[in-house]
C-alpha positions in Angstrom: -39.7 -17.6 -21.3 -39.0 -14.8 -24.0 -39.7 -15.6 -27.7 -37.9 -13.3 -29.8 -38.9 -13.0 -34.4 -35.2 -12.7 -35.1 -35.5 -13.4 -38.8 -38.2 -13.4 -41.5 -37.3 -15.0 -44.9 -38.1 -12.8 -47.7 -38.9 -14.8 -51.3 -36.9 -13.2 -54.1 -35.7 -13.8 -57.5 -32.8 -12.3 -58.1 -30.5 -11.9 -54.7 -28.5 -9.4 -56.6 -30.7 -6.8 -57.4 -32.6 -7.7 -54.2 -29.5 -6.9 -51.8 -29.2 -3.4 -53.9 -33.0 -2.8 -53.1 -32.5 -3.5 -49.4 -29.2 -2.1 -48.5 -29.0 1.1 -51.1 -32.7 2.5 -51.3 -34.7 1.1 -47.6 -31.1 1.5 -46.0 -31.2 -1.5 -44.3 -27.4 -2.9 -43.2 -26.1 -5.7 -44.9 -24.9 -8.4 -41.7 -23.7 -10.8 -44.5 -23.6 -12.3 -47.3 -22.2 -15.8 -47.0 -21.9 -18.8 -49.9 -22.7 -22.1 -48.1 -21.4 -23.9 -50.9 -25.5 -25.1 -51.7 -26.9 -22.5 -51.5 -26.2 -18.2 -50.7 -27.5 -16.8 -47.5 -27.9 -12.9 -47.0 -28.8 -11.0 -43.7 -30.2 -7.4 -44.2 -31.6 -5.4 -40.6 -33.3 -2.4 -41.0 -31.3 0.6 -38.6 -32.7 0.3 -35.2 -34.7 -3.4 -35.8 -34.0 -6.6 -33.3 -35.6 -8.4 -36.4 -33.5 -9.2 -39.9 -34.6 -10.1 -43.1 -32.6 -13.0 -45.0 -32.8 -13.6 -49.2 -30.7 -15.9 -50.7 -30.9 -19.5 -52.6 -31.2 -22.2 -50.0 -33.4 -25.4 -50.9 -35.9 -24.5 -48.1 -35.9 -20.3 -49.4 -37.1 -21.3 -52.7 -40.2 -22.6 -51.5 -41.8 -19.5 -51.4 -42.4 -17.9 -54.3 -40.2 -14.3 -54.6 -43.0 -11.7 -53.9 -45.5 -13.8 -52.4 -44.7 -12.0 -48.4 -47.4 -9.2 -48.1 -47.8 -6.8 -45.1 -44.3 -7.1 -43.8 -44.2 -3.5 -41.2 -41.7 -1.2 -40.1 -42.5 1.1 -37.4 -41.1 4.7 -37.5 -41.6 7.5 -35.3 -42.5 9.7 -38.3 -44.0 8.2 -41.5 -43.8 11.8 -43.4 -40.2 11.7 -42.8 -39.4 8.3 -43.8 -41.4 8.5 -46.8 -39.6 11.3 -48.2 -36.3 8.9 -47.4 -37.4 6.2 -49.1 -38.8 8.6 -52.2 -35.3 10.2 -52.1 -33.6 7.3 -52.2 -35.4 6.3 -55.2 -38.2 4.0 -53.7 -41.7 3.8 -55.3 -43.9 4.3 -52.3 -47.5 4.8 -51.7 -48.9 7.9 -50.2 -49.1 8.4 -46.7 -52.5 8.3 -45.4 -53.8 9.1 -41.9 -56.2 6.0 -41.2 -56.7 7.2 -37.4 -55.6 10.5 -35.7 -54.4 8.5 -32.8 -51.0 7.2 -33.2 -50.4 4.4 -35.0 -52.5 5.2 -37.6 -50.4 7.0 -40.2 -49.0 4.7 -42.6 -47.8 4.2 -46.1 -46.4 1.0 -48.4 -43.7 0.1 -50.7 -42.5 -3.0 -52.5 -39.3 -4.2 -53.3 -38.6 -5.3 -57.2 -40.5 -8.3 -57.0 -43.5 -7.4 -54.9 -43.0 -8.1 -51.7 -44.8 -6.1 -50.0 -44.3 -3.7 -46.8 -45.9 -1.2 -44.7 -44.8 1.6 -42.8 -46.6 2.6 -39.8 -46.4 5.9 -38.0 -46.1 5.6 -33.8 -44.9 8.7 -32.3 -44.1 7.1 -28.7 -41.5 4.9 -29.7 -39.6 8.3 -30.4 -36.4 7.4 -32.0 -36.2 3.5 -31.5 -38.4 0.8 -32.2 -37.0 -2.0 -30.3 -33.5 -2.2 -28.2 -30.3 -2.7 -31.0 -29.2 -6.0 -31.9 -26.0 -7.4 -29.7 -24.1 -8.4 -32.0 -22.3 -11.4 -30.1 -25.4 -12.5 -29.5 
C-alpha cells in the first residue's frame, strides 16, 4: 500500500498576512481559501510539490502554536537559484552554504512572518521536478 504526506498544517497567526507570505514572496499557488462557517481553511502548494501546506482558523489548527513548525524542506535542483528568487521576491533568507560537495548538501533557510521555519536543500538529480504534479481531480 502507498502512503502519500498530502498536507502539513502550518501554525500561524494572522492567515492574512500569512497567505501574502506564501502565495506572493515563496510563490507557492493558492488551491483555496474556503470559510467553513467555524473556522477558515487555506491550501497553499509549492510549484512542482505532491505535498500542500494548509493555515487557517480551525479548532484543531490552533493547537499549535503559529511558528512552532521548524525544519519544514523544499527540494530544488538549484539552491543558488532559488535563493536569489526568494531574495528577489523580498524574502529574508539565510545564506547558502555547501555542507557536503555531494548533492544534497547545499542548502539554505528562511522563515515566514511568524517563524516557521523552512529549509531549502540543493539535489541536482531531481533536475526540474521534485515529485510527479498533483492531479487535481484527485
Amino acid at each position: 500500500m502507498d502512503w502519500t504526506l498530502e498536507v502539513v498544517v502550518v501554525p500561524v497567526s494572522d492567515v492574512e498576512a500569512s497567505i501574502a507570505f506564501y502565495r506572493d514572496r515563496v510563490g507557492f499557488a493558492l488551491d483555496h481559501d474556503t470559510d467553513a462557517g467555524y473556522g477558515r481553511i487555506v491550501q497553499l502548494t509549492p510549484r512542482g510539490s505532491g505535498c500542500s501546506v494548509v493555515l487557517g482558523t480551525l479548532p484543531p489548527m490552533q493547537r499549535m502554536a503559529p511558528g512552532s513548525l521548524h525544519g519544514l524542506q523544499l527540494v530544488v535542483p538549484d539552491a543558488r537559484a532559488a535563493h536569489a528568487e526568494l531574495v528577489g521576491r523580498g524574502v529574508a533568507c539565510e545564506e547558502v552554504t555547501a555542507l557536503d560537495e555531494r548533492d544534497g548538501g547545499t542548502l539554505f533557510g528562511f522563515a515566514d512572518p511568524d517563524g516557521n521555519s523552512w529549509v531549502v536543500q540543493e539535489i541536482r538529480a531531481r533536475g526540474g521536478s521534485s515529485s510527479p504534479p498533483r492531479d487535481p481531480a484527485g
